[in-house]
C-alpha positions in Angstrom: -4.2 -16.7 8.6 -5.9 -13.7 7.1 -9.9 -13.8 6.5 -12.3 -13.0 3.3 -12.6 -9.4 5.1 -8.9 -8.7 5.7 -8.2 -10.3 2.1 -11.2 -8.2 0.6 -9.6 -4.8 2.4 -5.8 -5.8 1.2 -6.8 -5.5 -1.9 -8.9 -2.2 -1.9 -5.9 -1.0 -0.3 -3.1 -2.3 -2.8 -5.4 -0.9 -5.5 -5.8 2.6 -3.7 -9.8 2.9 -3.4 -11.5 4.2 -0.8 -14.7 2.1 0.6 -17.0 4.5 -1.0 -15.0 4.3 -4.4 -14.9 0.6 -4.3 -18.8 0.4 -3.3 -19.9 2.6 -6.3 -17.7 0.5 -8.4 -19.5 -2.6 -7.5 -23.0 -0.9 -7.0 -23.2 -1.1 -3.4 -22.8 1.7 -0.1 -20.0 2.5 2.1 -21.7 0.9 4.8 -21.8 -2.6 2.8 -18.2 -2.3 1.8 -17.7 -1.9 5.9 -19.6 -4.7 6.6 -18.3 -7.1 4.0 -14.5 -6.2 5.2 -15.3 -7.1 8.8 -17.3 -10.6 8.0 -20.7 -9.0 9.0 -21.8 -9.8 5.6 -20.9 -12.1 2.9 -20.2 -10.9 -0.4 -22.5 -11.8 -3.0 -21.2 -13.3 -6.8 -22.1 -10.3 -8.6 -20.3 -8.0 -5.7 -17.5 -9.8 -6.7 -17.3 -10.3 -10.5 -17.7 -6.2 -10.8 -13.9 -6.4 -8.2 -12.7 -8.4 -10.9 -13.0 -6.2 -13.8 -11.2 -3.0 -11.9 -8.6 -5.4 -11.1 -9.6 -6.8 -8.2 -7.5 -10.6 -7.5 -10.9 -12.2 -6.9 -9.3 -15.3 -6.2 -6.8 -14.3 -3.8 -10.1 -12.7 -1.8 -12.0 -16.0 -1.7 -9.1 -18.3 -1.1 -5.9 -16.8 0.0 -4.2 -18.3 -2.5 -2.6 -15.7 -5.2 -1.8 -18.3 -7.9 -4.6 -16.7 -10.1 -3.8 -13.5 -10.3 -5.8 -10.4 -11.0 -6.1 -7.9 -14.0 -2.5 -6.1 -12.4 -0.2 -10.2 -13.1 1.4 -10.5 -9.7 4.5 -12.7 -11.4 4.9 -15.2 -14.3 7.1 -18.0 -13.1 7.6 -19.2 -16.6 10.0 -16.0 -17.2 11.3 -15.5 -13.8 9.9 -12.0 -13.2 7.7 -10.2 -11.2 4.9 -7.7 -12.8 5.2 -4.5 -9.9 2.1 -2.5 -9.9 3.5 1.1 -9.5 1.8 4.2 -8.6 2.1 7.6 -8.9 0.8 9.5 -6.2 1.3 13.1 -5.5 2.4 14.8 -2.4 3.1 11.1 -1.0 6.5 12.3 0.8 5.6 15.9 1.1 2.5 17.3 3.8 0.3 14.7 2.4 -3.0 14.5 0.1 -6.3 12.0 -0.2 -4.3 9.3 -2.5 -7.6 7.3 -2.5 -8.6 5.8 -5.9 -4.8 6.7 -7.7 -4.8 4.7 -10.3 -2.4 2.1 -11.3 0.6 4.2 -13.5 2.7 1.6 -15.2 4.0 -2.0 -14.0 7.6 -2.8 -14.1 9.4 -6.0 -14.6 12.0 -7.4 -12.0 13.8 -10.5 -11.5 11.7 -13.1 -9.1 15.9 -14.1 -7.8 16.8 -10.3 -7.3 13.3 -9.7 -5.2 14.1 -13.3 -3.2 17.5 -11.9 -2.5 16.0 -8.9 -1.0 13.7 -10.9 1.4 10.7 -9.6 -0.8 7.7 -11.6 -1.8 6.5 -10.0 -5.1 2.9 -10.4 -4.3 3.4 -8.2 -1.2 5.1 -5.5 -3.5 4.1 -2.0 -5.1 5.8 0.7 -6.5 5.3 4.5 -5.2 6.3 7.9 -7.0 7.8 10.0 -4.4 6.4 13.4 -4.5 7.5 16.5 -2.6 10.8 17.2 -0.6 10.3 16.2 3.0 12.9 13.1 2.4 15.0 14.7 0.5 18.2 12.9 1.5 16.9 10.1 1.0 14.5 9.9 -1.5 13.7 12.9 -3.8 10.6 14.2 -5.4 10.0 11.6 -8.7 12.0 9.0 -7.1 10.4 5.5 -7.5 10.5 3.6 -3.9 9.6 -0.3 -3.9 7.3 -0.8 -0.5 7.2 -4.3 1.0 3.0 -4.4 2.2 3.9 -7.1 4.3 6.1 -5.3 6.6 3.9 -3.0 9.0 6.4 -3.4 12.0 7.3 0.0 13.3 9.7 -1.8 15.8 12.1 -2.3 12.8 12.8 1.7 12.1 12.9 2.7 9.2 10.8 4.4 6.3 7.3 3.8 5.5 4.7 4.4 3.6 1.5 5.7 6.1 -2.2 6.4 6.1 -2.5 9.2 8.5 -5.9 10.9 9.1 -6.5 9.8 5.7 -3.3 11.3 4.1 -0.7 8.6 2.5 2.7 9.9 3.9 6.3 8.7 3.4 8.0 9.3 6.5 11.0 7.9 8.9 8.9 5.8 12.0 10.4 5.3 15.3 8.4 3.5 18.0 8.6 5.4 21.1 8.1 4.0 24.7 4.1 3.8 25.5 3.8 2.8 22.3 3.7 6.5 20.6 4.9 6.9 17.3 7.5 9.4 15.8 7.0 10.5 12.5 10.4 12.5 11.3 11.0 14.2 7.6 14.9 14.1 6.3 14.7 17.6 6.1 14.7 20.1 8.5 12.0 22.1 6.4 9.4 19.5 8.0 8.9 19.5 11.7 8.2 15.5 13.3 4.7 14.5 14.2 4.1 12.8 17.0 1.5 10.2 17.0 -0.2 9.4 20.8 -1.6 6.2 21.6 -5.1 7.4 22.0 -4.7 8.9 18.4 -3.6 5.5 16.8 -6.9 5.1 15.0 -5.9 7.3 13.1 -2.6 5.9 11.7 -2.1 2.6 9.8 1.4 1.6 8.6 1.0 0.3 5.1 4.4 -1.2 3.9 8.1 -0.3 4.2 10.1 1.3 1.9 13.2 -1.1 0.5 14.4 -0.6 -2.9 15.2 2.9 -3.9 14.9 3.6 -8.1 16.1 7.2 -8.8 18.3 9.5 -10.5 22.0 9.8 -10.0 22.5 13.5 -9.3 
């Protein structure tokens, strides 16, 4: 069962702000915002009310429980569809920018049944905007890639969505023995990174990419 901290950092993270964005948004230091997502401190109600209005689910922070939604509506049962927060973040599949504080570019409406089929839970959902040409192949630059936050498994290969050093990358992940990681491009353009165990600080897996929404070319 997730904590306050971990719930408080999954949504920073959904919403794309750093820890010192989200601080000066709610009037406190990096520092704090550390603190508060590893459960050295509590957050306070006014902390909490300034989350709210940048979209923060407030709710879902304090209880686990995403039935109240935040500013970005998760899903409205009474239609049948999900609300999917998509973002548009440049250089995501190419060699890899600050994506910190992208904002949210549009939401997109898709059957709750069609998500279920997929083995997707639309609160664990969010839309990127490819950027570059590293996965060419598979997906191309302005592609739209649905990425399930709730797989972070890089035992099931596949492609993901990464933080690296502070870069979001879209690249193919396979887990190599000692626990290294491979990080290949679908193009031969873009040598593979190699990830070492001792540099896995560095690296967090942040969802993997299911649903592919492109052009036909």
């Amino acid at each position: 069962m997730t904590s306050i901290g971990m719930r408080l950092r999954e949504e920073r993270v959904r919403l794309g702000f750093s820890q010192t964005e989200l601080g000066d948004i709610a009037g406190i230091t990096k520092n704090t915002q550390m603190l508060y997502e590893s459960e050295k401190r509590i957050p306070k109600a006014d902390y909490l009310s300034a989350l709210d209005a940048v979209g923060v689910n407030t709710h879902y922070v304090l209880t686990g429980n995403r039935s109240i939604s935040s500013n970005v509506e998760v899903f409205d049962s009474s239609e049948g569809m999900a609300s999917i927060p998509m973002y548009d973040i440049e250089a995501a599949a190419g060699a890899g920018l600050s994506l910190e504080g992208e904002p949210i570019k549009t939401t997109l409406q898709f059957p709750l049944s069609e998500l279920g089929e997929q083995g997707l839970d639309p609160a664990q959902v969010v839309g990127i905007k490819v950027r570059g040409d590293s996965m060419d192949g598979t997906l191309a630059d302005g592609d739209w890639v649905l990425v399930d936050r709730s797989n972070r498994d890089p035992k099931q290969e596949g492609v993901f969505l990464l933080l690296v050093s502070g870069e979001r990358r879209i690249k193919r992940v396979q887990r190599l023995a000692g626990g290294a990681l491979y990080l290949i491009s679908d193009t031969e353009h873009y040598q593979p990174d190699m990830i070492k165990p001792q540099d896995m600080h560095d690296v967090e897996i942040l969802g993997r990419c299911e649903i592919r929404i492109g052009r036909i070319v």
